[in-house]
FIVO-538435 format. One record per residue: x, y, z of N, C-alpha, C, O, CB in turn; chain; residue in one letter; residue number from 1. Coordinates in pm, whole numbers. Atoms other than C-alpha are relative to their C-alpha. Glycine has a CB too. Example, Ala and Ser with C-alpha at 12.3 -4.5 7.8 and 13.67 -1.06 7.14 Angstrom:
BEGIN
npx = 89	npy = -119	npz = 0	capx = 1230	capy = -450	capz = 780	cpx = 90	cpy = 120	cpz = 0	opx = 194	opy = 118	opz = 66	cbpx = -99	cbpy = 3	cbpz = 125	chain = A	res = A	n = 1
npx = -82	npy = -119	npz = -6	capx = 1367	capy = -106	capz = 714	cpx = -77	cpy = 109	cpz = 73	opx = -26	opy = 220	opz = 90	cbpx = 41	cbpy = 46	cbpz = -142	chain = A	res = S	n = 2
This chain:
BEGIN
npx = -11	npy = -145	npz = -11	capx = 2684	capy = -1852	capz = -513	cpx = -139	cpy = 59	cpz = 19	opx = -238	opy = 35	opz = -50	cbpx = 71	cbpy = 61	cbpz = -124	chain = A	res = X	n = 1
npx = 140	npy = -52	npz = -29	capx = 2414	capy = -1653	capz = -356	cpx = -24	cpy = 116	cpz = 53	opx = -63	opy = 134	opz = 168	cbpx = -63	cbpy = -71	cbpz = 75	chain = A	res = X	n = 2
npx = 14	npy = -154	npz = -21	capx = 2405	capy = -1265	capz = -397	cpx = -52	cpy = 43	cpz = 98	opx = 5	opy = 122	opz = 173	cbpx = -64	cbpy = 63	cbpz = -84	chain = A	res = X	n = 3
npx = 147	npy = -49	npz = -101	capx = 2101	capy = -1213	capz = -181	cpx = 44	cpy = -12	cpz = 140	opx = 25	opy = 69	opz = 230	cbpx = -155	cbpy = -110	cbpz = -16	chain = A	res = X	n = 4
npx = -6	npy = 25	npz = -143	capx = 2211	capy = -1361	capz = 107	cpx = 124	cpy = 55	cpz = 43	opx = 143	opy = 74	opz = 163	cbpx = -12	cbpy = -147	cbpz = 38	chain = A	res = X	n = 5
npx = -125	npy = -60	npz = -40	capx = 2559	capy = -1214	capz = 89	cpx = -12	cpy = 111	cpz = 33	opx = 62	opy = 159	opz = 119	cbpx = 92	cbpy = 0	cbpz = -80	chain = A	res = X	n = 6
npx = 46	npy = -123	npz = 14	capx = 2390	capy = -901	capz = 38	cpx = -52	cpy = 10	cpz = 160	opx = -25	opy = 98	opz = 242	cbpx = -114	cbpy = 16	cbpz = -129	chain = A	res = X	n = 7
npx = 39	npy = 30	npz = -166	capx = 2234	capy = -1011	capz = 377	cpx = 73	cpy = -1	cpz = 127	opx = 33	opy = 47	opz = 233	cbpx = -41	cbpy = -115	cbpz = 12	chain = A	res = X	n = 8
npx = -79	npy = 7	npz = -80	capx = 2493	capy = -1076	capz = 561	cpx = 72	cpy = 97	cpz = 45	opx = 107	opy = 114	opz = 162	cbpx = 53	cbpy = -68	cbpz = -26	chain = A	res = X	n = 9
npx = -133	npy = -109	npz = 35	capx = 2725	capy = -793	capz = 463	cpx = -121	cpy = 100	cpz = 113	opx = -75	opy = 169	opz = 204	cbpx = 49	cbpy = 71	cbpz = -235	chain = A	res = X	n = 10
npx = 48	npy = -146	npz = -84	capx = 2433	capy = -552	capz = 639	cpx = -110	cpy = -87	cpz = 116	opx = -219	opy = -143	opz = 108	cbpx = -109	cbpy = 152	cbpz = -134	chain = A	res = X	n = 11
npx = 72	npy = 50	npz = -77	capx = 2369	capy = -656	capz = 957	cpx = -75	cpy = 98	cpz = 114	opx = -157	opy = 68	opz = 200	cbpx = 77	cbpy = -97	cbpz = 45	chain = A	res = X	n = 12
npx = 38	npy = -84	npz = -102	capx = 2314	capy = -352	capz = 1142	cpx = -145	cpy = 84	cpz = -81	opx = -143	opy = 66	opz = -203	cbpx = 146	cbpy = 107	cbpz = 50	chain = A	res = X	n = 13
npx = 121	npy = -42	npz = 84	capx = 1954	capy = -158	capz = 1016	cpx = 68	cpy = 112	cpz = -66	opx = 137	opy = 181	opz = 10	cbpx = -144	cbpy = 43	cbpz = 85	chain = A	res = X	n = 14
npx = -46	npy = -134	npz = 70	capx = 2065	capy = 126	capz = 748	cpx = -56	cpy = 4	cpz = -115	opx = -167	opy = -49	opz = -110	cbpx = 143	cbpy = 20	cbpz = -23	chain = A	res = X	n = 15
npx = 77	npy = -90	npz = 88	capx = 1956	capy = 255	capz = 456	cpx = 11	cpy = -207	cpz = -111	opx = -87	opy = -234	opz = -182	cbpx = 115	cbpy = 219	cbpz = -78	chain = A	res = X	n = 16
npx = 46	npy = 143	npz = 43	capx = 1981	capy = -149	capz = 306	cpx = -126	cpy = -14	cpz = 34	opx = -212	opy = 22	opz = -47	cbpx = 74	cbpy = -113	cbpz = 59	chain = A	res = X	n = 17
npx = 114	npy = 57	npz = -77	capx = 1708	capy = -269	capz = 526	cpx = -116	cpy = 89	cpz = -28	opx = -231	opy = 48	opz = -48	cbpx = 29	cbpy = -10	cbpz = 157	chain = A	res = X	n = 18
npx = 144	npy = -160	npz = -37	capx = 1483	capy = 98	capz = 534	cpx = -28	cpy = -44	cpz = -134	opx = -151	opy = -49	opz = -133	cbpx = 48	cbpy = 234	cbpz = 31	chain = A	res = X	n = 19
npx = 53	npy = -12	npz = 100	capx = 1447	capy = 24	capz = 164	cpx = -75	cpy = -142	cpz = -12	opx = -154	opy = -127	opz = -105	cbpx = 94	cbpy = 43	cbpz = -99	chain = A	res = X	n = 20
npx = 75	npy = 124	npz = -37	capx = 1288	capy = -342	capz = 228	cpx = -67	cpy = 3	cpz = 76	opx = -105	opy = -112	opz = 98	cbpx = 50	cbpy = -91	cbpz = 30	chain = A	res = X	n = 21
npx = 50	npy = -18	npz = -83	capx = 1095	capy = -208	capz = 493	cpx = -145	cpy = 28	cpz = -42	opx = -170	opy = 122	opz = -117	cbpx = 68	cbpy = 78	cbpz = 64	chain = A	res = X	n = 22
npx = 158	npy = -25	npz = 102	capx = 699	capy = -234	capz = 396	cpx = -73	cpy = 59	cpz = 88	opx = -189	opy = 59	opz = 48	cbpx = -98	cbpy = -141	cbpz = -62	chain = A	res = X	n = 23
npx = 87	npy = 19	npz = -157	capx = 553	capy = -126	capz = 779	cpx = -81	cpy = 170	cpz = -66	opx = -202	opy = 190	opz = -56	cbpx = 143	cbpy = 5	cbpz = 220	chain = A	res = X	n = 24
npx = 41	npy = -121	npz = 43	capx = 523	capy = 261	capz = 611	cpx = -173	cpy = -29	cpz = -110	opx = -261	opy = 57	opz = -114	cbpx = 156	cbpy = 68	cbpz = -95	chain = A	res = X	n = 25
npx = 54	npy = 39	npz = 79	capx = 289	capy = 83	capz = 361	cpx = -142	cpy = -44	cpz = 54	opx = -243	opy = 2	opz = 0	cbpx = 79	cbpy = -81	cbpz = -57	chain = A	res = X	n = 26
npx = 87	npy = 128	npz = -121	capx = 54	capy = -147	capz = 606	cpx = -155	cpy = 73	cpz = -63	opx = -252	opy = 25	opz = -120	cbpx = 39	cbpy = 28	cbpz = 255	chain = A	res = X	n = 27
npx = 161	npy = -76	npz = 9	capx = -229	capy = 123	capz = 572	cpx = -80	cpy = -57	cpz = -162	opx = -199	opy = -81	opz = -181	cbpx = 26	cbpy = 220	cbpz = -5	chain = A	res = X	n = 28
npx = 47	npy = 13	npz = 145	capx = -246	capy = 46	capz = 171	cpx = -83	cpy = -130	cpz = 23	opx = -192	opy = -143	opz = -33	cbpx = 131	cbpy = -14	cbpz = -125	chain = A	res = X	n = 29
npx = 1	npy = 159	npz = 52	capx = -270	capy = -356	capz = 242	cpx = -207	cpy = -43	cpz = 29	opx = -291	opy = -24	opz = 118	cbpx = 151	cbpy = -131	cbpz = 146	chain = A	res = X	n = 30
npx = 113	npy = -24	npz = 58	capx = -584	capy = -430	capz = 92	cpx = -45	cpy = -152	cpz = 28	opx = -161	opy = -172	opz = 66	cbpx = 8	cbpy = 63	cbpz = -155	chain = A	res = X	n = 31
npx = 63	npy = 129	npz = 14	capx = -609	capy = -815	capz = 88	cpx = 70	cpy = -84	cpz = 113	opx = 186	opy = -53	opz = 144	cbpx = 18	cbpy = -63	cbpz = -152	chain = A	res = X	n = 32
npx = -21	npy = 33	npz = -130	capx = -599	capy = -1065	capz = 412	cpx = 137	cpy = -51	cpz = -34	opx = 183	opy = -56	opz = -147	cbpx = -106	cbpy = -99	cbpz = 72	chain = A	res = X	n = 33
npx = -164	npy = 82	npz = 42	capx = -245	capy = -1231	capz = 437	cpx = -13	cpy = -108	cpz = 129	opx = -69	opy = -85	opz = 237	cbpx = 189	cbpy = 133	cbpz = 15	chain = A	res = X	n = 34
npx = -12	npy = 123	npz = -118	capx = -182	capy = -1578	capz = 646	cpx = 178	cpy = 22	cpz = 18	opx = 283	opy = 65	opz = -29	cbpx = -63	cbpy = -202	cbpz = -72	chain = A	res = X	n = 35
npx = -166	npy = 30	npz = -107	capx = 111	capy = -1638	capz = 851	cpx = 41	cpy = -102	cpz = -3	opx = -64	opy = -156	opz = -37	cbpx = 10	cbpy = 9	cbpz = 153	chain = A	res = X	n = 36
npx = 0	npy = 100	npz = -81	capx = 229	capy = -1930	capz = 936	cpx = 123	cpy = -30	cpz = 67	opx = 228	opy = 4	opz = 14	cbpx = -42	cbpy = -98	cbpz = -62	chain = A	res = X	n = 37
npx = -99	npy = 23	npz = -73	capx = 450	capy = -2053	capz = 1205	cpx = -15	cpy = -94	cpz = 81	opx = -128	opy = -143	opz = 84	cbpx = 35	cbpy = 91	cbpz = 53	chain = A	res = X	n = 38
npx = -30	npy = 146	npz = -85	capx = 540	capy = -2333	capz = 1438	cpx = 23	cpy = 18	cpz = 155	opx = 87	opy = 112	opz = 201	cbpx = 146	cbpy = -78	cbpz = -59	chain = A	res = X	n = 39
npx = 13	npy = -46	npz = -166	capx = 521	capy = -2319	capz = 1797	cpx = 162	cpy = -27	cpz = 35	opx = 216	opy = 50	opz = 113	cbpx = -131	cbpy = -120	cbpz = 117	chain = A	res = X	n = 40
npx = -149	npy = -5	npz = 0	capx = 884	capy = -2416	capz = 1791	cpx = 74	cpy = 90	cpz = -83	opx = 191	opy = 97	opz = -43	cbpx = 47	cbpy = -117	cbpz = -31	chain = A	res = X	n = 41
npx = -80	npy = -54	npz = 98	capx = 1016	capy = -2203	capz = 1513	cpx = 50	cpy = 98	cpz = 47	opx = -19	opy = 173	opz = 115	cbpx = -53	cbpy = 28	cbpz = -111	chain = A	res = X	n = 42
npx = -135	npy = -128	npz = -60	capx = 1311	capy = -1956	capz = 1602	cpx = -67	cpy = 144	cpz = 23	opx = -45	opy = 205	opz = 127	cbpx = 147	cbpy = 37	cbpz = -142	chain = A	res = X	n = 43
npx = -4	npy = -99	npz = -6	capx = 1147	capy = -1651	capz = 1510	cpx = -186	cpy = 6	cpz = 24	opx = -236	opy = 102	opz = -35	cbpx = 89	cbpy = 60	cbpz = -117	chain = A	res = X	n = 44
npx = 157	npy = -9	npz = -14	capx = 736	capy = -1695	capz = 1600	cpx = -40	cpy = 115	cpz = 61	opx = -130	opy = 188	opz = 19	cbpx = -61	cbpy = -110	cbpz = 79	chain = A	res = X	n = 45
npx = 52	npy = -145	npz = -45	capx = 732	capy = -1412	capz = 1838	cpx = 2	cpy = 101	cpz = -78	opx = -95	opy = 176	opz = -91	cbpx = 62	cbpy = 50	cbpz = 101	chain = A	res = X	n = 46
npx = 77	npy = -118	npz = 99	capx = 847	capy = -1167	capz = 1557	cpx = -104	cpy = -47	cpz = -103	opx = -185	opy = 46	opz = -107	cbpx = 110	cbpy = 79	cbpz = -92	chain = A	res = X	n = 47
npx = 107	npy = 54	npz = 3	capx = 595	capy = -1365	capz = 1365	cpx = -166	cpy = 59	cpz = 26	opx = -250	opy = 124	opz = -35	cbpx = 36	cbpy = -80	cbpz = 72	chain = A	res = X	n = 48
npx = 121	npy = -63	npz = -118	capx = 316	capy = -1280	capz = 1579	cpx = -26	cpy = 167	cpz = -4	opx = -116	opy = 246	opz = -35	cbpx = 63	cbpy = -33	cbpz = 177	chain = A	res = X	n = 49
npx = -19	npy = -201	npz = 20	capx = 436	capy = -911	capz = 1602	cpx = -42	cpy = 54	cpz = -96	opx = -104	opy = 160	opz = -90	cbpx = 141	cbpy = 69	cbpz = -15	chain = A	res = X	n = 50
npx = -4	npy = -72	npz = 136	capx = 430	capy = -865	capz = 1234	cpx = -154	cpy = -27	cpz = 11	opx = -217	opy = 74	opz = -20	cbpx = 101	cbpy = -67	cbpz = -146	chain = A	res = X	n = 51
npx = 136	npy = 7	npz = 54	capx = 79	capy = -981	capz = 1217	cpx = -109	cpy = 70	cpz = 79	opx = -215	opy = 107	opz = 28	cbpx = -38	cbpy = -139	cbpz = -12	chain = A	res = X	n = 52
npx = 48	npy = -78	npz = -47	capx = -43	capy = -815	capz = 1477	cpx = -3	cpy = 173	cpz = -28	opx = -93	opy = 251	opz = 2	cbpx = 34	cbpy = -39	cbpz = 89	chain = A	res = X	n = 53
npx = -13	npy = -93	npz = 23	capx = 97	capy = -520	capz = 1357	cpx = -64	cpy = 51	cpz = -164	opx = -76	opy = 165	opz = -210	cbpx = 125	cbpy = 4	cbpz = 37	chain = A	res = X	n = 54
npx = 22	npy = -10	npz = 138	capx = -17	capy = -571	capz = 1004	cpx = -142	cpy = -4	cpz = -25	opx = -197	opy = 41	opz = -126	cbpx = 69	cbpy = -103	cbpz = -72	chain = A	res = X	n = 55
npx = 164	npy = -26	npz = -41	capx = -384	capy = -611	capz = 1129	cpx = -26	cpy = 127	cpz = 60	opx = -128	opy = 185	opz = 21	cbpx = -57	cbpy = -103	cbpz = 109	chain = A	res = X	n = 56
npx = 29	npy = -130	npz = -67	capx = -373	capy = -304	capz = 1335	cpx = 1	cpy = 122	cpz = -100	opx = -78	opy = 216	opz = -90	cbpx = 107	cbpy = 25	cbpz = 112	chain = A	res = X	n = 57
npx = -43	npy = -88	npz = 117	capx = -243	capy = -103	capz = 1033	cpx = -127	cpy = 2	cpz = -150	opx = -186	opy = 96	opz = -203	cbpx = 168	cbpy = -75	cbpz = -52	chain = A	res = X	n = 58
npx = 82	npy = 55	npz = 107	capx = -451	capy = -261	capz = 757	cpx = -112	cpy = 111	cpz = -46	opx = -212	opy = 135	opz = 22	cbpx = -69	cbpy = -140	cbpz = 53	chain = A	res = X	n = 59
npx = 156	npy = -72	npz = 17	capx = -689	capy = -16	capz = 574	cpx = -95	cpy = -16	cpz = -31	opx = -188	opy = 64	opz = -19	cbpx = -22	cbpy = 68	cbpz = -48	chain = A	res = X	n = 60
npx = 144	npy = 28	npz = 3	capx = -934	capy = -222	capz = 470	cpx = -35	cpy = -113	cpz = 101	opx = 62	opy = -163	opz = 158	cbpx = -45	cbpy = -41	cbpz = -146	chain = A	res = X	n = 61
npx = 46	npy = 73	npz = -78	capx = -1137	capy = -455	capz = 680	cpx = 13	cpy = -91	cpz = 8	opx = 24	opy = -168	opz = 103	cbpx = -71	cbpy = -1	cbpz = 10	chain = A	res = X	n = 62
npx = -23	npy = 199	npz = 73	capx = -1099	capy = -756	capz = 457	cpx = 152	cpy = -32	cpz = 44	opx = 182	opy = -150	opz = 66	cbpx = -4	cbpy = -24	cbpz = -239	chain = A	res = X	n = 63
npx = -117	npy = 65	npz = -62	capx = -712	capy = -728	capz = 581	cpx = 27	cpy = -24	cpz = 159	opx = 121	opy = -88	opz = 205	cbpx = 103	cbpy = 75	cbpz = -45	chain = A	res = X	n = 64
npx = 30	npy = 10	npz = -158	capx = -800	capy = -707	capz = 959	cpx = -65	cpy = -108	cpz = 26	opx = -161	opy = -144	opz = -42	cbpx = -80	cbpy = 108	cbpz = 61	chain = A	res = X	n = 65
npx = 24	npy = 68	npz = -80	capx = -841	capy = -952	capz = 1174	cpx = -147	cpy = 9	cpz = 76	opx = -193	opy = 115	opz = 116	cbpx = 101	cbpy = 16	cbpz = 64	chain = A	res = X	n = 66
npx = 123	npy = 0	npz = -76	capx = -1178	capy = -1070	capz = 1338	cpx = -110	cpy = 99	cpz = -101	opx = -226	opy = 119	opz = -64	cbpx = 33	cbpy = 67	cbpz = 168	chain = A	res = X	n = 67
């Protein structure tokens, strides 16, 4: 038995579930670097990629940006 993921399943379309798991409003706060990692095969690398690009662009301090 596994709440979380049922919980997952049950909302598949984006709504007020998802908006409250949503951290992108936040990005500006993120203070300390974060790694990624992904597999050149793995299903979802492009969003992957996206998020980190997007999470560098956002980032308010320096130490979480890229380069």
């Amino acid at each position: 038995d596994m709440p979380w993921l049922d919980a997952f399943l049950t909302h598949p379309e984006p709504n007020g579930f998802w908006t409250r798991l949503d951290l992108t409003p936040r990005l500006p706060e993120l203070q300390l670097p974060a790694l990624h990692v992904v597999g050149c095969y793995d299903f979802f690398s492009r969003e992957l990629l996206a998020a980190d690009q997007k999470c560098s662009a956002a980032a308010g301090e320096s130490v979480a940006r890229l380069g």
